[in-house]
ROSE-4610 file (N, C-alpha, C; in Angstrom, 1 decimal, always signed):
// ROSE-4610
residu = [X/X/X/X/X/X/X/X/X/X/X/X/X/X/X/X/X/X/X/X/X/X/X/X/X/X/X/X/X/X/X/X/X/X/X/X/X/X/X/X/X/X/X/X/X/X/X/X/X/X/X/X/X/X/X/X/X/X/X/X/X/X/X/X/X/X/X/X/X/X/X/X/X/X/X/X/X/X/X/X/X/X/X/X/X/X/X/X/X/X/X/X/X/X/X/X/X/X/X/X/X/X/X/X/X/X/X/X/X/X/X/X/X/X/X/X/X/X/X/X/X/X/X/X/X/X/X/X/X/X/X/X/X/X/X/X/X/X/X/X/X/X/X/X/X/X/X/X/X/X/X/X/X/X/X/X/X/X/X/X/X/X/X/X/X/X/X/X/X/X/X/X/X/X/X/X/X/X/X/X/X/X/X/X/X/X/X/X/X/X/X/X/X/X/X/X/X/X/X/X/X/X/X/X/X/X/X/X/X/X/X/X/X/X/X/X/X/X/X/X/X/X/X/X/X/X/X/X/X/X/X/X/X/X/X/X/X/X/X/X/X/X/X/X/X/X/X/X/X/X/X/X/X/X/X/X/X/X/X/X/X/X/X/X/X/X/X/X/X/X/X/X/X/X/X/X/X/X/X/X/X/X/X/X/X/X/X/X/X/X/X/X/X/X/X/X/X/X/X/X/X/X/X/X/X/X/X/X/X/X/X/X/X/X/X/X/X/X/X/X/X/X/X/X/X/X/X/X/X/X/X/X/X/X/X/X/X/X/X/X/X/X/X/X/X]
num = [1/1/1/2/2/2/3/3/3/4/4/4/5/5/5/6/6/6/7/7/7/8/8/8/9/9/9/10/10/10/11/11/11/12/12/12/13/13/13/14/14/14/15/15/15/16/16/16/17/17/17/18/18/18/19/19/19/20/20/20/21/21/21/22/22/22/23/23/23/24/24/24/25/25/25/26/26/26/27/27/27/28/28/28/29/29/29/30/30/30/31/31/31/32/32/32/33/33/33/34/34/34/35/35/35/36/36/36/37/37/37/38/38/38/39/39/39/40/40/40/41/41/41/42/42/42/43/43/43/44/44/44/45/45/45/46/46/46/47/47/47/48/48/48/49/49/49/50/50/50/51/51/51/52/52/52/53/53/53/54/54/54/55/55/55/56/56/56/57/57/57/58/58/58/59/59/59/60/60/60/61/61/61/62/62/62/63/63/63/64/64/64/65/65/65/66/66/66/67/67/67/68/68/68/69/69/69/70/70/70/71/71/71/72/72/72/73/73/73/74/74/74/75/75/75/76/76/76/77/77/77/78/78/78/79/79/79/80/80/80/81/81/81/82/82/82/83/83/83/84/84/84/85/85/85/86/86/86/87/87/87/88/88/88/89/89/89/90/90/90/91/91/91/92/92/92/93/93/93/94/94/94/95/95/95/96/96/96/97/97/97/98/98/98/99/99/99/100/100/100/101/101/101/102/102/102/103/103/103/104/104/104/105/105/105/106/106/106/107/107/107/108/108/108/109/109/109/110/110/110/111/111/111/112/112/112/113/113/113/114/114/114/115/115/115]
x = [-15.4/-14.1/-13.1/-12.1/-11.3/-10.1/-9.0/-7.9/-7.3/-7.1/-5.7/-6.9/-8.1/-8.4/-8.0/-8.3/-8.3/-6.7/-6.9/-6.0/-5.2/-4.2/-3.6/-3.3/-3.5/-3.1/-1.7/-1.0/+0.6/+1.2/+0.9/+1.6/+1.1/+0.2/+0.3/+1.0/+1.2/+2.0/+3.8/+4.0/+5.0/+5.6/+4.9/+5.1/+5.2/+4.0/+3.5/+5.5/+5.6/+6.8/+8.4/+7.9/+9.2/+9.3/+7.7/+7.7/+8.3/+8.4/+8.8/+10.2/+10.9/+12.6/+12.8/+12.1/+12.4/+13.2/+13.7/+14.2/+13.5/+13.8/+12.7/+13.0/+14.1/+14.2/+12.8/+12.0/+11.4/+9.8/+10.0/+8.7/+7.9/+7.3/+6.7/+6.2/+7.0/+6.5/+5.0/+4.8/+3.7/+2.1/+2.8/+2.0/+1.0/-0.4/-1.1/-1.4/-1.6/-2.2/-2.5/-3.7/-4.8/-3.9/-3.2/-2.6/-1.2/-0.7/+0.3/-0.5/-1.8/-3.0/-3.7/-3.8/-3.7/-2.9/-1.0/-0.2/+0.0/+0.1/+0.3/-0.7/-2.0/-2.6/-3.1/-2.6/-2.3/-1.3/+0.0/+1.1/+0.7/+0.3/-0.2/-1.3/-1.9/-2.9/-2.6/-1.7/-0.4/+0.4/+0.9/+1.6/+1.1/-0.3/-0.9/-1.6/-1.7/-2.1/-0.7/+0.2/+1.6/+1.7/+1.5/+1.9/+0.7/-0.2/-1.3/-1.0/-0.9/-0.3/+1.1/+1.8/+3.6/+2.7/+2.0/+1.4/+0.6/-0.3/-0.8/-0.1/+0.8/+1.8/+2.1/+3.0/+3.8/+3.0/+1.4/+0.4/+0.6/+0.2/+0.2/+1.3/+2.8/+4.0/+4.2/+3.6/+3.3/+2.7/+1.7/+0.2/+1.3/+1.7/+2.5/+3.4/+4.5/+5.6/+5.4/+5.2/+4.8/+5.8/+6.7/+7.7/+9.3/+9.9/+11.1/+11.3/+12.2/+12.7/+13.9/+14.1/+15.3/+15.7/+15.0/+15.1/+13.9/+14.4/+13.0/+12.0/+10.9/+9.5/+9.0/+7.7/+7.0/+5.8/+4.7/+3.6/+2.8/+2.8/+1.7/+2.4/+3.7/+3.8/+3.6/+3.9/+3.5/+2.2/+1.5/-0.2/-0.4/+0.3/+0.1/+0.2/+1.1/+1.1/+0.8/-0.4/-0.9/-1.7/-2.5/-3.6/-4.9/-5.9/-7.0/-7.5/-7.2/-8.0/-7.5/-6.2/-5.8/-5.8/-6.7/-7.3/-8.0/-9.2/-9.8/-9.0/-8.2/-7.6/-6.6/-6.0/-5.3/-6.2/-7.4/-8.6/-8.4/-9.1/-9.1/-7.8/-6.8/-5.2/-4.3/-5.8/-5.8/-4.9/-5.1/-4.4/-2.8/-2.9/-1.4/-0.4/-1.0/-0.6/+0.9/+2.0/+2.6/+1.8/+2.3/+1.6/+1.6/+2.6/+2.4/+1.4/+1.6/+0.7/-0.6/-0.9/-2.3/-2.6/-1.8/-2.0/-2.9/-1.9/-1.9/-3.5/-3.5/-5.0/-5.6/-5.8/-7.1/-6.8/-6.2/-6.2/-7.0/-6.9/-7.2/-8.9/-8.7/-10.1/-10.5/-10.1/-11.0/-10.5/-10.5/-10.5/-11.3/-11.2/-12.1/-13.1/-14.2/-15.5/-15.1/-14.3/-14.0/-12.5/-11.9/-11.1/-12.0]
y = [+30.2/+29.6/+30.7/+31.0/+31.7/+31.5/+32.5/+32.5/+30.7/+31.3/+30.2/+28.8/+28.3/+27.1/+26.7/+27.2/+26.8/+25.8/+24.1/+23.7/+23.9/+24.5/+24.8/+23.5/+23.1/+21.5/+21.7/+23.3/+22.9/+22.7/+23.5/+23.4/+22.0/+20.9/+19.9/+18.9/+19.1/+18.4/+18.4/+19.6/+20.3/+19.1/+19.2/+18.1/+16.8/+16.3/+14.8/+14.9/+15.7/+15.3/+15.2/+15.9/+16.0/+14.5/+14.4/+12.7/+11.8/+11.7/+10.6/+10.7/+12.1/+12.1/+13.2/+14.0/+15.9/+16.4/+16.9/+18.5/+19.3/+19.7/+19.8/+21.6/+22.1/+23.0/+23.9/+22.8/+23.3/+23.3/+23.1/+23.0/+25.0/+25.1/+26.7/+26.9/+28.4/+29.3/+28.8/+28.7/+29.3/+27.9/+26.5/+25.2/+25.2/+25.0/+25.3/+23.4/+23.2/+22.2/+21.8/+22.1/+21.5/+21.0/+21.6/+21.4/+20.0/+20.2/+19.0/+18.0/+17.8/+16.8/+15.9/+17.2/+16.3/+15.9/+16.4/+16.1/+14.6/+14.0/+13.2/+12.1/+12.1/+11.5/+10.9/+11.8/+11.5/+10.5/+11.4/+9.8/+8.8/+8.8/+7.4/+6.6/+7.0/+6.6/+5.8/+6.7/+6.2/+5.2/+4.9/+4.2/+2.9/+2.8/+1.5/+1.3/+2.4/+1.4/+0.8/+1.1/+0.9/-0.5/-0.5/-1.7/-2.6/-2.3/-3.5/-4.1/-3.3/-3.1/-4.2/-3.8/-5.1/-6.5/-6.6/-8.0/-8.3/-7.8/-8.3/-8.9/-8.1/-8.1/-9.7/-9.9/-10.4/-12.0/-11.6/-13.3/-13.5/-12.4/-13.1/-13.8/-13.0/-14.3/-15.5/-15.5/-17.1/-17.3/-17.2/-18.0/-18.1/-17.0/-17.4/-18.5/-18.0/-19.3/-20.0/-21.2/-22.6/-23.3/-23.3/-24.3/-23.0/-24.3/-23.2/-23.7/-22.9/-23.1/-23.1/-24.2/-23.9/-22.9/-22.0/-21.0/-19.6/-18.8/-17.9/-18.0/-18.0/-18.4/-17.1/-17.6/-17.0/-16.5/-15.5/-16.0/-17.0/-16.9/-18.4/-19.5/-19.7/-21.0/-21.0/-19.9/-19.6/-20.0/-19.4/-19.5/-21.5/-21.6/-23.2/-24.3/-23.9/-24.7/-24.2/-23.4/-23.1/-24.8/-24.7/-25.4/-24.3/-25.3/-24.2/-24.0/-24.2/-23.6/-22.1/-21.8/-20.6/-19.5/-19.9/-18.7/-17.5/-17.8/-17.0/-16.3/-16.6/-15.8/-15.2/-15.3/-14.3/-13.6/-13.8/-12.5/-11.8/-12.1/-11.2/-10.4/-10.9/-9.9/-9.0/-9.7/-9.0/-7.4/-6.6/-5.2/-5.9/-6.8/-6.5/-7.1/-8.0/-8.2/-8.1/-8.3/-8.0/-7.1/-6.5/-5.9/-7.1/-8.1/-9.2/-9.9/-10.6/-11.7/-11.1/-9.8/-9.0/-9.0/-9.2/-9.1/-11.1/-11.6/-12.9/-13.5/-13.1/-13.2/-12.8/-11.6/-10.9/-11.6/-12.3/-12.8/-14.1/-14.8/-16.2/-15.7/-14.9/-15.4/-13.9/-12.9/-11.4/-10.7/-9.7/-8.2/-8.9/-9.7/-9.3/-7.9/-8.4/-7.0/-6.2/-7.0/-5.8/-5.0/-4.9/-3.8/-2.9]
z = [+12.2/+12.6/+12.5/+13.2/+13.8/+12.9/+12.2/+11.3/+12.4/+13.5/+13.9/+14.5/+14.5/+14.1/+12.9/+12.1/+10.5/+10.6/+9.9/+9.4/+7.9/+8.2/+6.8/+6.1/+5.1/+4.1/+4.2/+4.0/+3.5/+4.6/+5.6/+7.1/+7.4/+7.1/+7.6/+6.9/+5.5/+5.0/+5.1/+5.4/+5.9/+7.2/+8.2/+9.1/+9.0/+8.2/+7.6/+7.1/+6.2/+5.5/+6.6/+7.5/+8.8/+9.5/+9.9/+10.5/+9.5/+8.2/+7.3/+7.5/+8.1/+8.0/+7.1/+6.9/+6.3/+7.0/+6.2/+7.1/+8.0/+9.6/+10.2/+10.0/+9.3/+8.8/+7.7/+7.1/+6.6/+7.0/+8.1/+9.0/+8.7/+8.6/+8.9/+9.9/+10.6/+11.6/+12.1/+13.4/+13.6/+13.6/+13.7/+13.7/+14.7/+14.3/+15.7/+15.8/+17.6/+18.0/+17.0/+16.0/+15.3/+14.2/+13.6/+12.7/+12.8/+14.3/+14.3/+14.9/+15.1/+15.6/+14.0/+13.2/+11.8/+11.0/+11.1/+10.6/+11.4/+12.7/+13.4/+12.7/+12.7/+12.5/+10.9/+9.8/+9.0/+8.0/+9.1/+9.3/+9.7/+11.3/+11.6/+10.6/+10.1/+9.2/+7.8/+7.0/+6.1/+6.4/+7.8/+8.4/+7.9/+8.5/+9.1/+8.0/+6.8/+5.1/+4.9/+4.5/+4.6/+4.9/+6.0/+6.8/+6.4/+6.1/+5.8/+4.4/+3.6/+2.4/+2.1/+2.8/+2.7/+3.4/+4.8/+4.7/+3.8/+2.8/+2.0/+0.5/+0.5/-0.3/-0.3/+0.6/+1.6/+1.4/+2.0/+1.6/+0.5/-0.8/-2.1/-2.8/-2.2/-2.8/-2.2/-0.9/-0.3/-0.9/-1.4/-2.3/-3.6/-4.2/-5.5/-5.4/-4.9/-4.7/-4.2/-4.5/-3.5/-4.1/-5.2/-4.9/-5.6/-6.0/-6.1/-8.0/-8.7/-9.6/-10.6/-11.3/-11.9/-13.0/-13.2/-14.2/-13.5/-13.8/-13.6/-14.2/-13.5/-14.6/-15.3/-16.0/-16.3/-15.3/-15.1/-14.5/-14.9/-16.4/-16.8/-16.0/-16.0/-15.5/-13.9/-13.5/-11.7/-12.1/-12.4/-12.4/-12.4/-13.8/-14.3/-12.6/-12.1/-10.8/-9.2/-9.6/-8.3/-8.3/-6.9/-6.6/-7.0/-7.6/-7.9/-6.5/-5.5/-3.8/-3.8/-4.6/-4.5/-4.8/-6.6/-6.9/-6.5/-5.8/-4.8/-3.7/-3.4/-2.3/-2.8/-3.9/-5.0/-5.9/-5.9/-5.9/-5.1/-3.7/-2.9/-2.6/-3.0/-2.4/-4.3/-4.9/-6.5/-6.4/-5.6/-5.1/-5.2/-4.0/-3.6/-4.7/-5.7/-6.2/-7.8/-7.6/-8.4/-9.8/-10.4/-11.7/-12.8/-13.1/-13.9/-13.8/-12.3/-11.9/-11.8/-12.0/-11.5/-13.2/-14.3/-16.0/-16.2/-15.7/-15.9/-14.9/-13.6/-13.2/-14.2/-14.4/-15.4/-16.6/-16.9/-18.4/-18.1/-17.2/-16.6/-16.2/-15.0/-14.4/-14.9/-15.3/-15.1/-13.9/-13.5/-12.7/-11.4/-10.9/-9.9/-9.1/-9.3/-9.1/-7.7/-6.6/-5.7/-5.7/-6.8/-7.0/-7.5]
């Protein structure tokens, strides 16, 4: 492989970081094809965990909040008035889950085995 195939990691991050809204001031000399082909696609890639990531998010406080309250709760008491149909599917979104309500699952049912 040839000096200018080779993808440099910093030169690509260098860009990855320009796409987010960097200074394009800090871009370095001398970006080949190959390199703004994996900075490009890297972003895109981050993007679309990103984005998968806020809708998953996004299901598990619909699954959490199902009604409203006159005080801020607890999670036990969130937990206390789920429907049990909804457990399982706040397994499965176990990830996206707040850091409390992800304390409060594992104290209830366990870690679920696919995290």
């Amino acid at each position: 492989m040839s000096e200018h195939s080779e993808v440099r990691p910093d030169v690509v991050e260098a860009i990855v970081g320009v796409l987010k809204g960097g200074d394009a001031g800090e871009l370095p000399a001398g970006a080949t094809a190959e390199e703004k082909t994996a900075a490009k696609d890297r972003y895109l890639s981050e993007f679309v965990a990103e984005r998968s990531k806020r809708d998953r998010q996004a299901q598990a406080w619909e699954l959490l909040l199902t009604r409203s309250y006159d005080e801020p709760p607890t999670w036990a008491r969130i937990f206390d008035d789920l429907d049990p149909d909804v457990h399982t599917e706040l397994g499965e979104l176990y990830d996206a889950l707040p850091a409390g309500a992800q304390e409060e699952y594992a104290r209830r049912y366990g870690v679920p085995s696919t995290v």
